[in-house]
PDB file with one MODEL, atoms N, CA, C and O in Angstrom:
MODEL        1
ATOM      1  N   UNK A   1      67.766  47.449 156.728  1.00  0.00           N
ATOM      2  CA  UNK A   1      68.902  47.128 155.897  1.00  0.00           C
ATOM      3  C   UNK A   1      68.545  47.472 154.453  1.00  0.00           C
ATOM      4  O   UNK A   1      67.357  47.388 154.140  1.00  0.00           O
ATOM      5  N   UNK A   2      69.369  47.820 153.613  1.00  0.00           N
ATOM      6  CA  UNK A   2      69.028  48.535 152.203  1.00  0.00           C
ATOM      7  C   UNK A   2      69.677  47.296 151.395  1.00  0.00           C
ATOM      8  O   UNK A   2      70.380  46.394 151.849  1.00  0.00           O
ATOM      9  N   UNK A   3      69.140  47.559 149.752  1.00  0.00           N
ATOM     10  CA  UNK A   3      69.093  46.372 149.132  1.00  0.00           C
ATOM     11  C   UNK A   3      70.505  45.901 148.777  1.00  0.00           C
ATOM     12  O   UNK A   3      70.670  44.820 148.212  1.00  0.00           O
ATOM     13  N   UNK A   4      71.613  46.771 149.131  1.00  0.00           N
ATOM     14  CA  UNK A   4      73.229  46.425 149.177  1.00  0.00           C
ATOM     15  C   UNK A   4      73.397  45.440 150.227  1.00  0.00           C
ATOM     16  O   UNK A   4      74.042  44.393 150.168  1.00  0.00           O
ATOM     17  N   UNK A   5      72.713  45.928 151.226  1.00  0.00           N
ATOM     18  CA  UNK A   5      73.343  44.984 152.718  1.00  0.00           C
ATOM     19  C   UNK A   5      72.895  43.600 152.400  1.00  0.00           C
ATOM     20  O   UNK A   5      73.631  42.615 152.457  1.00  0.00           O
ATOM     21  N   UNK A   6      71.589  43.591 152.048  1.00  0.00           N
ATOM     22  CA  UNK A   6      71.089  42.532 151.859  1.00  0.00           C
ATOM     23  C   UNK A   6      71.439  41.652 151.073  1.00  0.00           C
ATOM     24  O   UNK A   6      71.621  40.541 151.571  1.00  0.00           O
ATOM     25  N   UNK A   7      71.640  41.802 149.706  1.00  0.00           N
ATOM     26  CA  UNK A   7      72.863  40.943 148.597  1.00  0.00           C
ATOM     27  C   UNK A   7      74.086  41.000 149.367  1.00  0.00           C
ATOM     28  O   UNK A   7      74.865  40.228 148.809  1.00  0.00           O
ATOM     29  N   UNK A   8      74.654  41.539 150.394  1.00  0.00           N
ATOM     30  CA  UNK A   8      76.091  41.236 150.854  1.00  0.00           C
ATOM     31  C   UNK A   8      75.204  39.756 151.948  1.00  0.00           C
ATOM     32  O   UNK A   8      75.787  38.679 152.069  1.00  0.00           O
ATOM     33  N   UNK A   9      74.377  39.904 152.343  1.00  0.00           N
ATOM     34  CA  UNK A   9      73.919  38.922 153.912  1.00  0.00           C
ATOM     35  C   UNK A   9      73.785  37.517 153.133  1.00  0.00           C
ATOM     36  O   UNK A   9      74.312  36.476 153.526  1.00  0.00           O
ATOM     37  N   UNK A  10      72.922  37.655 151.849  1.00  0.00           N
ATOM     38  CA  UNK A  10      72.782  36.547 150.880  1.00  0.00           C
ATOM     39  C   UNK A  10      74.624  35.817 150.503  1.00  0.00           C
ATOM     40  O   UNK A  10      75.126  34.727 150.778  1.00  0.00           O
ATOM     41  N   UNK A  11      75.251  37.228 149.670  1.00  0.00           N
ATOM     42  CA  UNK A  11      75.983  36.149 149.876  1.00  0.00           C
ATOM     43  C   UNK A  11      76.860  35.404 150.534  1.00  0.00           C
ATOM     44  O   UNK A  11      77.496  34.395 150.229  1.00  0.00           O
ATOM     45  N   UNK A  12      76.776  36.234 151.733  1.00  0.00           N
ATOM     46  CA  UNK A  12      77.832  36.030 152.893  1.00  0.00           C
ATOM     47  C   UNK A  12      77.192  34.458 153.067  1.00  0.00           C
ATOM     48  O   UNK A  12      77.934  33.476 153.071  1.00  0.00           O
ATOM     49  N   UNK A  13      75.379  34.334 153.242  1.00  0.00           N
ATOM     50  CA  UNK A  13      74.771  32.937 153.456  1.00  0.00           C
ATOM     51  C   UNK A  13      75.543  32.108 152.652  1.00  0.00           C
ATOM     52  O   UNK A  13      76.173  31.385 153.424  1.00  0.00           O
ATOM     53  N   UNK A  14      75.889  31.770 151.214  1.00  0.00           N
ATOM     54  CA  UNK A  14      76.031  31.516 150.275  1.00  0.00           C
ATOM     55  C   UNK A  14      77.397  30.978 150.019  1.00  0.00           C
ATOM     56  O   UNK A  14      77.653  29.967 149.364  1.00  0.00           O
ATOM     57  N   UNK A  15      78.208  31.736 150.586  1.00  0.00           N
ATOM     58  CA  UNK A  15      79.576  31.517 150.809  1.00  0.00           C
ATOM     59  C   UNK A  15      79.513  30.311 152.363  1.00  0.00           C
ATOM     60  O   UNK A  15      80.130  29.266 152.156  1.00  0.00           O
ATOM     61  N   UNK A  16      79.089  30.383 153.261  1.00  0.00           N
ATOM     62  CA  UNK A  16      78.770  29.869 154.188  1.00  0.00           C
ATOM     63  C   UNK A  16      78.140  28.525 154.089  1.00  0.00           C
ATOM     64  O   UNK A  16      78.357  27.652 154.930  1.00  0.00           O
ATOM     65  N   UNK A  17      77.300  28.345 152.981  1.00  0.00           N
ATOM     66  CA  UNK A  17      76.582  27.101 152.708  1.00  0.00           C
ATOM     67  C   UNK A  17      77.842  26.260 152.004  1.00  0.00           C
ATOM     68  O   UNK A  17      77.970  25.059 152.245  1.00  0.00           O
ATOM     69  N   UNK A  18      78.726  26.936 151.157  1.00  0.00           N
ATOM     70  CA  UNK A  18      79.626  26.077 150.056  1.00  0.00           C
ATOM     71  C   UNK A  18      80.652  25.725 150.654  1.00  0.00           C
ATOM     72  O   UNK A  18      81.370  24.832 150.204  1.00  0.00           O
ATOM     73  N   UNK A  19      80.974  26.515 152.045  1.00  0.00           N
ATOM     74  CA  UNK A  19      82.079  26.024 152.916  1.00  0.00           C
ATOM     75  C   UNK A  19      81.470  24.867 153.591  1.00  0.00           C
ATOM     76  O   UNK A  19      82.045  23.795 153.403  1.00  0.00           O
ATOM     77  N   UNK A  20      80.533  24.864 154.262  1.00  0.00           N
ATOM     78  CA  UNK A  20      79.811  23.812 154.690  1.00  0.00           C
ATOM     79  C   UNK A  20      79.915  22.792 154.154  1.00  0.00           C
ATOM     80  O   UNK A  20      80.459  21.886 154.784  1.00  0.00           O
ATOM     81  N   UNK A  21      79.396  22.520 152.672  1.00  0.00           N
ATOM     82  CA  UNK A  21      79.476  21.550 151.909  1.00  0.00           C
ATOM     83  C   UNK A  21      80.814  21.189 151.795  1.00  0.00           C
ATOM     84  O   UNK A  21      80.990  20.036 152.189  1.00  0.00           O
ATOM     85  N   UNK A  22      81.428  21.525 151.557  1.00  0.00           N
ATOM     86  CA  UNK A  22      82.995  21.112 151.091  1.00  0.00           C
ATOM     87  C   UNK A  22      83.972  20.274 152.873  1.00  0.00           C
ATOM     88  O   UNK A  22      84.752  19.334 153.030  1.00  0.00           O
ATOM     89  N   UNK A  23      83.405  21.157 153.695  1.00  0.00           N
ATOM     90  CA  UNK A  23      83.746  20.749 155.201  1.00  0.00           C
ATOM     91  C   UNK A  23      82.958  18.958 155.067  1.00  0.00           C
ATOM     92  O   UNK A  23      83.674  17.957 155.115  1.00  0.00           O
ATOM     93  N   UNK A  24      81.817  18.900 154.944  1.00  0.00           N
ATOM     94  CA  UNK A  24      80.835  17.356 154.663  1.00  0.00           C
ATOM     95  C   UNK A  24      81.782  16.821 154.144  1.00  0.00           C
ATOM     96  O   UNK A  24      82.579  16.263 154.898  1.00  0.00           O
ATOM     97  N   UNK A  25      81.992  16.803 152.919  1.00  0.00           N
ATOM     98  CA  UNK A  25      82.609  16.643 151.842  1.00  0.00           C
ATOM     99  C   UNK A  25      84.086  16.182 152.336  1.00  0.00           C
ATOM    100  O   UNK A  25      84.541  15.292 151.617  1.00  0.00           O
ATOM    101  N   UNK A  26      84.729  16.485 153.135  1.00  0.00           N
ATOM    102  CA  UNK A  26      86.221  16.044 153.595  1.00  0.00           C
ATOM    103  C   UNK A  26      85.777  15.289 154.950  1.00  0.00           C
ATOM    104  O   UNK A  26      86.289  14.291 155.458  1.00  0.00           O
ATOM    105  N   UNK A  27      84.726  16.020 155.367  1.00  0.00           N
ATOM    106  CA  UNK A  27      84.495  14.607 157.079  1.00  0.00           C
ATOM    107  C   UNK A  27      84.193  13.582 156.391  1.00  0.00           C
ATOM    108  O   UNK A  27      84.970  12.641 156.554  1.00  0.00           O
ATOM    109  N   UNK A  28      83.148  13.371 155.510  1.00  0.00           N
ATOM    110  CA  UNK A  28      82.762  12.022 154.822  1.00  0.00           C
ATOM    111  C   UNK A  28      83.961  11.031 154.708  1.00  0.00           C
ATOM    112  O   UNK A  28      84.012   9.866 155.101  1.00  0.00           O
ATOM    113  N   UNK A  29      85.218  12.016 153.872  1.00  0.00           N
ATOM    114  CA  UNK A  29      86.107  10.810 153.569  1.00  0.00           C
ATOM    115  C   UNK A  29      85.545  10.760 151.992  1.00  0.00           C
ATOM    116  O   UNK A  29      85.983   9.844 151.297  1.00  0.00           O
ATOM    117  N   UNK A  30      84.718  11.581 151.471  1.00  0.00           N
ATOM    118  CA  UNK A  30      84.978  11.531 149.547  1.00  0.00           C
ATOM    119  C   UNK A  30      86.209  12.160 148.992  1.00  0.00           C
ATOM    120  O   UNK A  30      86.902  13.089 149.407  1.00  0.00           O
ATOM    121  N   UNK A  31      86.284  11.458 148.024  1.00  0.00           N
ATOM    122  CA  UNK A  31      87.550  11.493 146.892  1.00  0.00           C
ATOM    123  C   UNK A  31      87.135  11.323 145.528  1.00  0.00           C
ATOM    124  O   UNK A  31      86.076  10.756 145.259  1.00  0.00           O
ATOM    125  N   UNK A  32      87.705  11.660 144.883  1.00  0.00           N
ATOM    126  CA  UNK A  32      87.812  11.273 143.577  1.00  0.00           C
ATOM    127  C   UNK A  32      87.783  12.652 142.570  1.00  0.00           C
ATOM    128  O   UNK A  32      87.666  13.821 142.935  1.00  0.00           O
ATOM    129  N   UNK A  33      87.909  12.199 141.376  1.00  0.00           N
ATOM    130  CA  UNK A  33      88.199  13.456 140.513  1.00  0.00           C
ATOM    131  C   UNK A  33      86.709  14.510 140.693  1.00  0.00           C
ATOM    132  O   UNK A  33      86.623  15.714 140.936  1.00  0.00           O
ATOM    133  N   UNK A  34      85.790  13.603 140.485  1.00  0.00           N
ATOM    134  CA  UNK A  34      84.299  14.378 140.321  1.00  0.00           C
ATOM    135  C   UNK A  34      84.428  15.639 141.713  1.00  0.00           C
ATOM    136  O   UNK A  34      84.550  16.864 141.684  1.00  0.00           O
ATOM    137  N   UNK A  35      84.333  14.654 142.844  1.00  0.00           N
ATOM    138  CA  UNK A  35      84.155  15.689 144.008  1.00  0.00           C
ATOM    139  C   UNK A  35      85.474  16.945 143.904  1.00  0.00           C
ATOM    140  O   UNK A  35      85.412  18.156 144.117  1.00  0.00           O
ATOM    141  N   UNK A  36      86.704  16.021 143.462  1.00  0.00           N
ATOM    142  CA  UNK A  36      87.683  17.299 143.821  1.00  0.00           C
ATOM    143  C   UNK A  36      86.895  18.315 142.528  1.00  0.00           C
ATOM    144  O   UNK A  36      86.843  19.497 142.869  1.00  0.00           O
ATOM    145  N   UNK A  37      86.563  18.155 141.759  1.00  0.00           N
ATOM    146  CA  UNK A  37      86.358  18.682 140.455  1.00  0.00           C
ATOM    147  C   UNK A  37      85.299  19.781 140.845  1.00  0.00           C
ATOM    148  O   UNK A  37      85.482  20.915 140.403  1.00  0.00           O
ATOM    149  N   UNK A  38      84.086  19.500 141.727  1.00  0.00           N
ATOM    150  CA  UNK A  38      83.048  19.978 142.466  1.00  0.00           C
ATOM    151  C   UNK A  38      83.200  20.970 143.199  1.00  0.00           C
ATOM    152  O   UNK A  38      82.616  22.049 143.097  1.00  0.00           O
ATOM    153  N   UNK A  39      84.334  20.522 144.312  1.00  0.00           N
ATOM    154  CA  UNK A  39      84.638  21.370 145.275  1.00  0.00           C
ATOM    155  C   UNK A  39      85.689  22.207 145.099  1.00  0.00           C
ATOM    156  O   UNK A  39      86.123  22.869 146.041  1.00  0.00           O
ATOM    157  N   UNK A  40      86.337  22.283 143.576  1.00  0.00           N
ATOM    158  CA  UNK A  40      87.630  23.349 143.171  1.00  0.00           C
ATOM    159  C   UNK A  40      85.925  24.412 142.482  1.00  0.00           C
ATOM    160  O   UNK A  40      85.747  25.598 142.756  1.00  0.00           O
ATOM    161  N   UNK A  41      85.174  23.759 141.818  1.00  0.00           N
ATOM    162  CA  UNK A  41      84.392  24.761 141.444  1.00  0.00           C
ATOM    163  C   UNK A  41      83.689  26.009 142.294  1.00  0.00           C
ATOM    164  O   UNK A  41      83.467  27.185 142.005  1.00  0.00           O
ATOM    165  N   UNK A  42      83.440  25.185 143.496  1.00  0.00           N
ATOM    166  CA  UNK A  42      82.958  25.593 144.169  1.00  0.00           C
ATOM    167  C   UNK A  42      83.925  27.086 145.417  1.00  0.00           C
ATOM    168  O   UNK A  42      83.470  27.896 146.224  1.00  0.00           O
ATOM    169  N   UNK A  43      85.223  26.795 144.979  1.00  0.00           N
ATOM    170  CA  UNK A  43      86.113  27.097 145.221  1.00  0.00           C
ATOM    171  C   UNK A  43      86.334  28.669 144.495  1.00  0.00           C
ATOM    172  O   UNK A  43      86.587  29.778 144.967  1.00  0.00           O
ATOM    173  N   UNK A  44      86.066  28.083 142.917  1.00  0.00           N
ATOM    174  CA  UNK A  44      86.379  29.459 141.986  1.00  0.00           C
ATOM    175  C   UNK A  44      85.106  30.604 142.392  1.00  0.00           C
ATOM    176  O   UNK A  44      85.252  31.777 142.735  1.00  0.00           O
ATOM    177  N   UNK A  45      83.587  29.681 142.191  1.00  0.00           N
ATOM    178  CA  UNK A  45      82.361  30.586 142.717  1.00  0.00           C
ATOM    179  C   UNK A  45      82.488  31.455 143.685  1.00  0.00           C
ATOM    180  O   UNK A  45      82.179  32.637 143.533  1.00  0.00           O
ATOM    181  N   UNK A  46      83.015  30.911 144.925  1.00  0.00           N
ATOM    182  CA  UNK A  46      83.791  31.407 146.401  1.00  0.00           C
ATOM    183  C   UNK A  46      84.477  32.841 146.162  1.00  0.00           C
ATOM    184  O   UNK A  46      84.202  33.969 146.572  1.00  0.00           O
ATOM    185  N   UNK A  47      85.349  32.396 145.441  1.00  0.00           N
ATOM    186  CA  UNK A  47      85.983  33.785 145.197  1.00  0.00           C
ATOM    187  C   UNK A  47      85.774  34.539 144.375  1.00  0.00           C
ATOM    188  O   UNK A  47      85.974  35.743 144.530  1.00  0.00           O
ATOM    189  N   UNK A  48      85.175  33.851 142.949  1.00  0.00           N
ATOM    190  CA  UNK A  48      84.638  35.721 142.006  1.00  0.00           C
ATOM    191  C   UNK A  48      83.310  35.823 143.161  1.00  0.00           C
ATOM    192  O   UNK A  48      82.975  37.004 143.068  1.00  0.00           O
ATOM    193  N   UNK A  49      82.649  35.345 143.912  1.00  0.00           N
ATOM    194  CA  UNK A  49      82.053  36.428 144.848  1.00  0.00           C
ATOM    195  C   UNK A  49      82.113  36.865 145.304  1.00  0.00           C
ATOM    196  O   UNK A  49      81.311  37.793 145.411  1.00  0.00           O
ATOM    197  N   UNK A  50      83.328  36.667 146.249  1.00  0.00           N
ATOM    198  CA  UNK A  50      84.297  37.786 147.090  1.00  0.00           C
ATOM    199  C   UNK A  50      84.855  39.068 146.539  1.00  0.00           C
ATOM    200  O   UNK A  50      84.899  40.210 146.998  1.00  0.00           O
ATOM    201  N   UNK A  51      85.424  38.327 144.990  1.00  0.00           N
ATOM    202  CA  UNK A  51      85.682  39.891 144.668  1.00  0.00           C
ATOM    203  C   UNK A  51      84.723  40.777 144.011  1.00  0.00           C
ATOM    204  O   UNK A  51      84.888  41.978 143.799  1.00  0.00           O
ATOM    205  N   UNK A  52      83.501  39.924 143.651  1.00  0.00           N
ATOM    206  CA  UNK A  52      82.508  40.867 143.214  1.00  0.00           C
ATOM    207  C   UNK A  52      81.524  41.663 144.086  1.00  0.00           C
ATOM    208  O   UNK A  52      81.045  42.692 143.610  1.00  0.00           O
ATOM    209  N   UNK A  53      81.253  41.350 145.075  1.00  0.00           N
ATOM    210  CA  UNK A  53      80.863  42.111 146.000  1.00  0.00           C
ATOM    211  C   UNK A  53      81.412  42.146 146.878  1.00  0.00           C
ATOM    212  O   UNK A  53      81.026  43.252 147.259  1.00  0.00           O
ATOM    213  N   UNK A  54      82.388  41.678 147.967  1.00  0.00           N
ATOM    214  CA  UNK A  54      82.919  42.032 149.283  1.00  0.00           C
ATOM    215  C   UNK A  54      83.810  43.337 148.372  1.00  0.00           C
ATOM    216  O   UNK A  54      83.569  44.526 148.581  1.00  0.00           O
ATOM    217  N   UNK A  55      84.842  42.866 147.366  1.00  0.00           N
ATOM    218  CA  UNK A  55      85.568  43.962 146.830  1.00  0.00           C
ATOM    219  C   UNK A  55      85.385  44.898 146.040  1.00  0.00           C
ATOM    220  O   UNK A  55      86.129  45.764 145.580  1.00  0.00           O
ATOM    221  N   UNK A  56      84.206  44.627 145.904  1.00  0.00           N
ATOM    222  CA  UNK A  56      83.209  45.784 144.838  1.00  0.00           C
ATOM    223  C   UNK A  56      83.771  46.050 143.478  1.00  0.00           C
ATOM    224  O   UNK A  56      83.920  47.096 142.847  1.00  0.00           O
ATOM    225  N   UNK A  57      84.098  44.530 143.153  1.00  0.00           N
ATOM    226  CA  UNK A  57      84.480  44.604 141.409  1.00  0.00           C
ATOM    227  C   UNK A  57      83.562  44.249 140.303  1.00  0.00           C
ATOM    228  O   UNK A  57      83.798  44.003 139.120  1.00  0.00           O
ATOM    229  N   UNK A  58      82.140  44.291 141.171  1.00  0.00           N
ATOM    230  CA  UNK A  58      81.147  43.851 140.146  1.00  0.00           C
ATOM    231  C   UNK A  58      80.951  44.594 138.780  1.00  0.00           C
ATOM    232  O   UNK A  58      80.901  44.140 137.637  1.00  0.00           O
ATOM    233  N   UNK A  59      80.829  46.204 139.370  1.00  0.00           N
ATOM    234  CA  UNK A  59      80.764  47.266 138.346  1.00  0.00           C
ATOM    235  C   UNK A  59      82.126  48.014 138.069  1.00  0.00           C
ATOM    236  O   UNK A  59      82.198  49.238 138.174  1.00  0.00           O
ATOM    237  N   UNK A  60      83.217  47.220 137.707  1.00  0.00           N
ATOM    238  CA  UNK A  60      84.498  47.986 137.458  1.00  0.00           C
ATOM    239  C   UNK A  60      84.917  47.314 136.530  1.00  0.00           C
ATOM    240  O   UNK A  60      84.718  46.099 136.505  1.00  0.00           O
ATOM    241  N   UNK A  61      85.737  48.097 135.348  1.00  0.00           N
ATOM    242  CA  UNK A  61      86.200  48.054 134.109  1.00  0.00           C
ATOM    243  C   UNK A  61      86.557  46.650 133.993  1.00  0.00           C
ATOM    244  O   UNK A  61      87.071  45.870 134.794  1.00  0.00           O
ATOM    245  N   UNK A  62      86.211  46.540 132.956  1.00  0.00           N
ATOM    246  CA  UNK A  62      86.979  44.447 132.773  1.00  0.00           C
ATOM    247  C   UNK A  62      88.067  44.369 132.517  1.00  0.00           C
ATOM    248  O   UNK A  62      88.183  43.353 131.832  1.00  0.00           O
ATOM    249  N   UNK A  63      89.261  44.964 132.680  1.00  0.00           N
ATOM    250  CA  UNK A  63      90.710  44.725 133.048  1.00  0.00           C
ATOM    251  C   UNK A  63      90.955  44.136 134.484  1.00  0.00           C
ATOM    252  O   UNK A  63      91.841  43.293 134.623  1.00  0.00           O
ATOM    253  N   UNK A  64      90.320  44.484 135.388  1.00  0.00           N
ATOM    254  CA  UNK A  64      90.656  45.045 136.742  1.00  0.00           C
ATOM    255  C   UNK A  64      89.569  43.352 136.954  1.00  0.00           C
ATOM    256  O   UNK A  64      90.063  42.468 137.655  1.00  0.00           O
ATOM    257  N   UNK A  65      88.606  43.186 136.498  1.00  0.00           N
ATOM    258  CA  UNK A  65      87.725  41.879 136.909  1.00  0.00           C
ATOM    259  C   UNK A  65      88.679  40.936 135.928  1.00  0.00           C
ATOM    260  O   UNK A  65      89.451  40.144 136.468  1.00  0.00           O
ATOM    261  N   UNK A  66      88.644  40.989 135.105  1.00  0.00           N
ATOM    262  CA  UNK A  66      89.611  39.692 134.512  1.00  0.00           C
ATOM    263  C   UNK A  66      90.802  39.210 135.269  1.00  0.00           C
ATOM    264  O   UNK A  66      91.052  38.057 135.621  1.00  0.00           O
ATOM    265  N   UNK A  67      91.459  40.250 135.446  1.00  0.00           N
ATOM    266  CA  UNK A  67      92.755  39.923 136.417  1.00  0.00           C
ATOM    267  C   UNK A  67      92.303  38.778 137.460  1.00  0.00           C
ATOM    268  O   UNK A  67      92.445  37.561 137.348  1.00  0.00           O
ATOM    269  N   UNK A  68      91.763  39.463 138.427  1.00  0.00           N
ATOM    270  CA  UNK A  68      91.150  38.594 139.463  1.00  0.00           C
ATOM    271  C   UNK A  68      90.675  36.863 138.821  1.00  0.00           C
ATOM    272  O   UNK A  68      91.361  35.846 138.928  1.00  0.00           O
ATOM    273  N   UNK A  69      89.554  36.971 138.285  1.00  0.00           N
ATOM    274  CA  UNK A  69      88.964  36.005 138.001  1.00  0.00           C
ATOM    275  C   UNK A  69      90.178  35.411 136.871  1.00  0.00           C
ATOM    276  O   UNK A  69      89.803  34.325 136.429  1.00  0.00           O
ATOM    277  N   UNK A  70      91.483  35.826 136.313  1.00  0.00           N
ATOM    278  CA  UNK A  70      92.848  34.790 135.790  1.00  0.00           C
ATOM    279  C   UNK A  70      93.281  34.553 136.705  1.00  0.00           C
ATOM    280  O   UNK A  70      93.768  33.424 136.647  1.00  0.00           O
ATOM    281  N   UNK A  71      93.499  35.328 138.296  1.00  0.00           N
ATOM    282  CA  UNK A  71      94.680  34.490 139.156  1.00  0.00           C
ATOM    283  C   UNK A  71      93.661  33.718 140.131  1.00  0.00           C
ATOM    284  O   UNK A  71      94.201  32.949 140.925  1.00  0.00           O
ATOM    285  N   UNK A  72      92.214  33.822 140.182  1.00  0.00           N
ATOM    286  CA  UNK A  72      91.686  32.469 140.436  1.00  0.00           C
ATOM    287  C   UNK A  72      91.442  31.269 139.366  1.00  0.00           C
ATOM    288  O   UNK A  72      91.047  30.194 139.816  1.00  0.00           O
ATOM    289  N   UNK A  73      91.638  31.394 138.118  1.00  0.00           N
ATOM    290  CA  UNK A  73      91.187  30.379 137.190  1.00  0.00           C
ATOM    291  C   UNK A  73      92.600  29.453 137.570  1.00  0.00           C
ATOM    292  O   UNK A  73      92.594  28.243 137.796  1.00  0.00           O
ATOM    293  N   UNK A  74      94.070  30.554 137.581  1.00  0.00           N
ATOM    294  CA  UNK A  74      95.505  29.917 137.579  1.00  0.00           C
ATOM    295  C   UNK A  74      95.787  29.193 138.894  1.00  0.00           C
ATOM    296  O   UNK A  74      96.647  28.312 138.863  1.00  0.00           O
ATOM    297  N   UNK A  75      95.001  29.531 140.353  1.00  0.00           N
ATOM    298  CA  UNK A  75      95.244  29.368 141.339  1.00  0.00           C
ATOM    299  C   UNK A  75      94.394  27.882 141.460  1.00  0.00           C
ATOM    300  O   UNK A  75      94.868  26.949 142.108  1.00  0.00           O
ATOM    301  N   UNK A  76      93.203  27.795 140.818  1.00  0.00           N
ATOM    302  CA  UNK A  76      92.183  26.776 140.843  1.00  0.00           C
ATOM    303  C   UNK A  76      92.503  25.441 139.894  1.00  0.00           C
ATOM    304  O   UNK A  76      92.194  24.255 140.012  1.00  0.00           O
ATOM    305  N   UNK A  77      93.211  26.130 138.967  1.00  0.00           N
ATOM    306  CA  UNK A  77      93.700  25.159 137.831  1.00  0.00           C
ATOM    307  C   UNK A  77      95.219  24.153 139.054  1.00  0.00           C
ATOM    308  O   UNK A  77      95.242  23.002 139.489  1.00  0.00           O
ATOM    309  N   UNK A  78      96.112  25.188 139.178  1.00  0.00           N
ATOM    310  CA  UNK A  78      97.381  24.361 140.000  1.00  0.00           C
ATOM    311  C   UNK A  78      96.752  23.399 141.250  1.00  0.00           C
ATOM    312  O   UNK A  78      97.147  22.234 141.303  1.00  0.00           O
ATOM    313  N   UNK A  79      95.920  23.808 142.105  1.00  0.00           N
ATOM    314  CA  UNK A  79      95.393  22.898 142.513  1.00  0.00           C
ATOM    315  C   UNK A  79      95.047  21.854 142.492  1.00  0.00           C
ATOM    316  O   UNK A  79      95.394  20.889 143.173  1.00  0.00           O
ATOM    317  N   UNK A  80      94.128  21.975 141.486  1.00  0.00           N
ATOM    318  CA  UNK A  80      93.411  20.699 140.497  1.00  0.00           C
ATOM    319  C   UNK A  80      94.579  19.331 139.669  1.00  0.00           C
ATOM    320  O   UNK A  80      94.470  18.105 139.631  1.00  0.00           O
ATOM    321  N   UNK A  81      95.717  20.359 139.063  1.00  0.00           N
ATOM    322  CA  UNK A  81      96.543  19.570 138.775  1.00  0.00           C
ATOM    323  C   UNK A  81      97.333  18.607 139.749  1.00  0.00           C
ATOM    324  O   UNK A  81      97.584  17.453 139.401  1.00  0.00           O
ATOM    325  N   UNK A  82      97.870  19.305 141.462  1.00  0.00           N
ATOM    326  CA  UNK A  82      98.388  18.646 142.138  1.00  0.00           C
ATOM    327  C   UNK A  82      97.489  17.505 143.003  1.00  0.00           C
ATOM    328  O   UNK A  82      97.859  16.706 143.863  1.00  0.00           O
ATOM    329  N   UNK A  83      96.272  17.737 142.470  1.00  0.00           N
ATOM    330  CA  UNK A  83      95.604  16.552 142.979  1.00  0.00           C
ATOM    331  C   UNK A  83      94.800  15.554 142.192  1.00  0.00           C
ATOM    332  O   UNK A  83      93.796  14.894 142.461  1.00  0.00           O
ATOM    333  N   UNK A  84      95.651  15.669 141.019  1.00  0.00           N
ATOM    334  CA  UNK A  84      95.350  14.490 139.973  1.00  0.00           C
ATOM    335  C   UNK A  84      96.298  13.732 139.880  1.00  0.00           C
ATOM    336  O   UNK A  84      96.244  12.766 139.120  1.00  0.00           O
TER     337      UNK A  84
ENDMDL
END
């Protein structure tokens, strides 16, 4: 495997560990602002990694990465609000 595949396997792990956590995280039965606060973060991380490497926007013009990472900040923010 070459050193691309391998940062994709990491973060595929990575993405996999934070779903995990967040899955704990709702069997437990936690609440509150902190955890939702935790697990929306964990939420935004989730996805600028998706689009930075599954979609290969790591090395592309910062118009094209901002976009993304505004309609997750806007998507993460409405969330957050309907569960306050």
């Amino acid at each position: 495997m070459d050193k691309a595949g391998y940062r994709a396997l990491r973060v595929w792990l990575a993405l996999v560990v934070l779903t995990l956590v967040t899955y704990a995280a709702g069997r437990a039965g936690l609440g509150g602002r902190l955890v939702i606060s935790g697990l929306l973060l964990s939420v935004l991380i989730k996805g600028q990694m998706i689009a930075d490497v599954f979609m290969g926007l790591k090395g592309v013009r910062s118009p094209w990465r901002w976009m993304v990472t505004g309609w997750l900040l806007v998507v993460v923010t409405l969330i957050g609000v309907a569960f306050s």
